[in-house]
N, C-alpha and C positions, 0 to 999 in steps of 0.2 A: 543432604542431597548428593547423591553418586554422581561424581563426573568426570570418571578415569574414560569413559568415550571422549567426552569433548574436550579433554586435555591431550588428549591423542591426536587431535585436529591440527592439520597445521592449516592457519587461516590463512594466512599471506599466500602460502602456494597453493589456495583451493582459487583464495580471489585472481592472482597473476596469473596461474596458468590455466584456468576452467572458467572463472566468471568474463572476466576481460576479453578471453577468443570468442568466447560465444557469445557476445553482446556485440562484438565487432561483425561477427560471421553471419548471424542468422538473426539476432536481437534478444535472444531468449536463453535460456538455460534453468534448469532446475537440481537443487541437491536433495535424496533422499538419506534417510537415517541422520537428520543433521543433530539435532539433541538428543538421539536415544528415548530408549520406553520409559526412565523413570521420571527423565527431568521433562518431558514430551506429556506424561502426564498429567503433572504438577501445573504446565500448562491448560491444557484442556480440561480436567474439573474447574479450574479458576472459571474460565470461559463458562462451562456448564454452569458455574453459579449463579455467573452474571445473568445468564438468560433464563432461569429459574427464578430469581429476584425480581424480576420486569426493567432490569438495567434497561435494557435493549429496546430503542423505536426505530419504526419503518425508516429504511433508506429514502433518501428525499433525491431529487432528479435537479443536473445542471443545464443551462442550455433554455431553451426558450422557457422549459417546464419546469425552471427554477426553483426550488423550496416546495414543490408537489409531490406526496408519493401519489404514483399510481403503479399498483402492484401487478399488473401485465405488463409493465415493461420493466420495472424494476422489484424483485419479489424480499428483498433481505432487510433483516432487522439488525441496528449495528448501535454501538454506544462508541466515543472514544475514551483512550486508555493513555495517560501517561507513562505509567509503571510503577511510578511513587505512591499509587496507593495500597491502602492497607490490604494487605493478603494478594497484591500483583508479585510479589518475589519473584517468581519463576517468568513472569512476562516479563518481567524488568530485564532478567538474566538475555532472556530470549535475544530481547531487543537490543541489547548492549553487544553480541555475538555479530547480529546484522551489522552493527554501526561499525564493527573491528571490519570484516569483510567488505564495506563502503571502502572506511576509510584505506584499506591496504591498495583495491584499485586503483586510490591517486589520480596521478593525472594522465593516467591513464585512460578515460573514460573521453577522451576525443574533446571537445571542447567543452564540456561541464568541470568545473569547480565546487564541489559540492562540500556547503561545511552545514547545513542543518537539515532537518525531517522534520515530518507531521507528526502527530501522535499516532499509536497505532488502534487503526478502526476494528473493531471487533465485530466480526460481522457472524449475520444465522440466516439461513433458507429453513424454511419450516420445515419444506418435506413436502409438502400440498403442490408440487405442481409448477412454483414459481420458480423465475430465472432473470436475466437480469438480458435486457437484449444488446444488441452488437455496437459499442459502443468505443469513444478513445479516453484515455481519463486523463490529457492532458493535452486538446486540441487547439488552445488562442494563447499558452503562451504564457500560464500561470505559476509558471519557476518548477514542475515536477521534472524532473527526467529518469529517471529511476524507480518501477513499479516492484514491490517484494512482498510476499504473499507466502503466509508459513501457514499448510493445512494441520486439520485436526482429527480426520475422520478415519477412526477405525475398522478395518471390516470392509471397506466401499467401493463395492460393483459396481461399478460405472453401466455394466447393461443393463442393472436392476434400479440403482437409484439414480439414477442419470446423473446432473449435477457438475458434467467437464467443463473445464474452460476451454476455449477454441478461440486459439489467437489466430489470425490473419494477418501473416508478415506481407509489408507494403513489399512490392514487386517480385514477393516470391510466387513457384506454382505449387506451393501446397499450404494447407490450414496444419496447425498443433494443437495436438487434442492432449490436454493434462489431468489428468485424472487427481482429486483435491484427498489423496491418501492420506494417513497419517503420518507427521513429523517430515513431510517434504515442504522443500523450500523452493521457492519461485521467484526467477528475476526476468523482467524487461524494462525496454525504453519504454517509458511514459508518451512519447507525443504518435503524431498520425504514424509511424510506421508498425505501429502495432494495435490495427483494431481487435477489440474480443466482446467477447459474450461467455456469460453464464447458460449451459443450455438445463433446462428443468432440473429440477433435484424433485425426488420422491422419497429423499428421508432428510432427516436433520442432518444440515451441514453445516460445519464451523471453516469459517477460516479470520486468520490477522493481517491486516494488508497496511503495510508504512510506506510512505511516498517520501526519496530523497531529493533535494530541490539545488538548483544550477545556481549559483549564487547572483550573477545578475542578470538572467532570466527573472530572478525570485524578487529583486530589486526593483526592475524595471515593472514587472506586475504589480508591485505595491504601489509606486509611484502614480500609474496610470490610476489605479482604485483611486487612491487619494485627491487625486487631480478630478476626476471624475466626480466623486463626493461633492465637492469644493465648489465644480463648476455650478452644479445639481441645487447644494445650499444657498447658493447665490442669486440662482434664477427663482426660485420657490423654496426659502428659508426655514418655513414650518413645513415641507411637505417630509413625511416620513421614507427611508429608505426602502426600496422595492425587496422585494423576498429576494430576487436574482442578486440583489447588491447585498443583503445580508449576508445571506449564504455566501458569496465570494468574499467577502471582507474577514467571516470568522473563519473561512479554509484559509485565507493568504497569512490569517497572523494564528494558526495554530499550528507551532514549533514546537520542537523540544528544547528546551536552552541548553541541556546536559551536555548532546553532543555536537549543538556549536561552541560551546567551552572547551572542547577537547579538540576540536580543531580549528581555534580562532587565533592560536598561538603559531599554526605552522604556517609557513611564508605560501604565500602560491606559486608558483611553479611558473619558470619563463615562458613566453611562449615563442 
């Protein structure tokens, strides 16, 4: 696998001097050309296969409409990915690159401590029309703060197959419109100051999206789950858990262990 590109990369000064101002400044930022075409591709056939195989089911909805897909409001089919499986290599690689880039921010990132992540969701828009509407993907406090989104799509005209994201910076006066190219990477804050939406896609679109989590924001969410459960079994001991409580309880405990081992060693940072 060629990667005199990404050895060429200095990560530390992509994340200090580019990720960090513009997370502070605006909340957003994007890199393009971040793996290059060959390790970038190695990527996306992976992905192509998953979705070729029937990996991939409808994205399911948080919020009152817990564990439902309905595909007008949310249109994309997604599986997740640790990286340790068989024939992920290149995703593995991928994701390991993002975690160096986290981790070099430090503590930098205002008051997050962030030592783990999600796995990474592999997601597909058919191409039919569907979008995903205006929504926050970390609004009560479920430990994300950090949203990162590496696209796949080659060729893609945004005035032909629509498909941009459109983030809404809280108290700015303008929307950002990102067009989901290939081998560009995407970072924002997770909570309300960054609503977005999927607006349609009219051809197949790939993208990978990993949420990194505040450590006790992340804490403190599990805690209340737990507590919640608890109280729930106690009152009505055989009742089964509600889809809303499933769904939150396998999002709070799907971690990657890899890269809180690699950052469970360094002290945190005074404040």
């Amino acid at each position: 696998m060629p990667l005199g590109h990404i050895m060429r990369l200095d990560l530390e000064k992509i994340a200090l001097e580019y990720i960090v101002p513009c997370l502070h400044e605006v909340g957003f930022c994007y890199l393009d050309n971040f793996l290059g075409e060959v390790v970038g591709d190695c990527v996306l056939e992976r992905v192509k296969q998953l979705h070729s195989n029937g990996v991939l089911r409808d994205g399911q909805l948080a919020g009152p409409r817990a564990g439902v897909s309905k595909r007008h409001l949310r249109g994309d089919q997604i599986t997740w990915i640790g990286g340790n499986e068989e024939g992920c290599e290149a995703i593995n690689f991928l994701l390991s690159l993002i975690d160096r880039l986290v981790l070099y921010c430090g503590s930098r990132l205002g008051k997050y401590y962030v030592k783990e992540r999600s796995k990474a969701m592999v997601a597909c828009y058919p191409g039919n029309g569907t979008g995903y509407v205006r929504h926050v993907d970390n609004p009560n406090g479920d430990g994300r703060c950090i949203t990162c989104i590496y696209y796949l799509n080659k060729n893609w005209d945004s005035k032909l197959h629509g498909g941009v994201l459109r983030i809404f910076p809280e108290g700015k006066s303008f929307v950002a419109d990102v067009e989901p190219i290939f081998d560009r990477l995407l970072f924002f804050w997770s909570d309300r100051r960054n609503p977005h939406e999927v607006q349609p896609s009219y051809a197949t679109r790939y993208a990978m999206t990993v949420w990194y989590f505040d450590a006790d924001e992340r804490a403190e969410a599990k805690e209340k789950f737990r507590n919640l459960t608890s109280m729930k079994n106690r009152v009505c001991p055989h009742r089964r858990l509600t889809a809303l409580q499933n769904l939150l309880f396998s999002f709070i405990l799907a971690t990657v262990s890899e890269f809180s081992l690699r950052v469970a060693t360094q002290r945190r940072p005074l404040q």
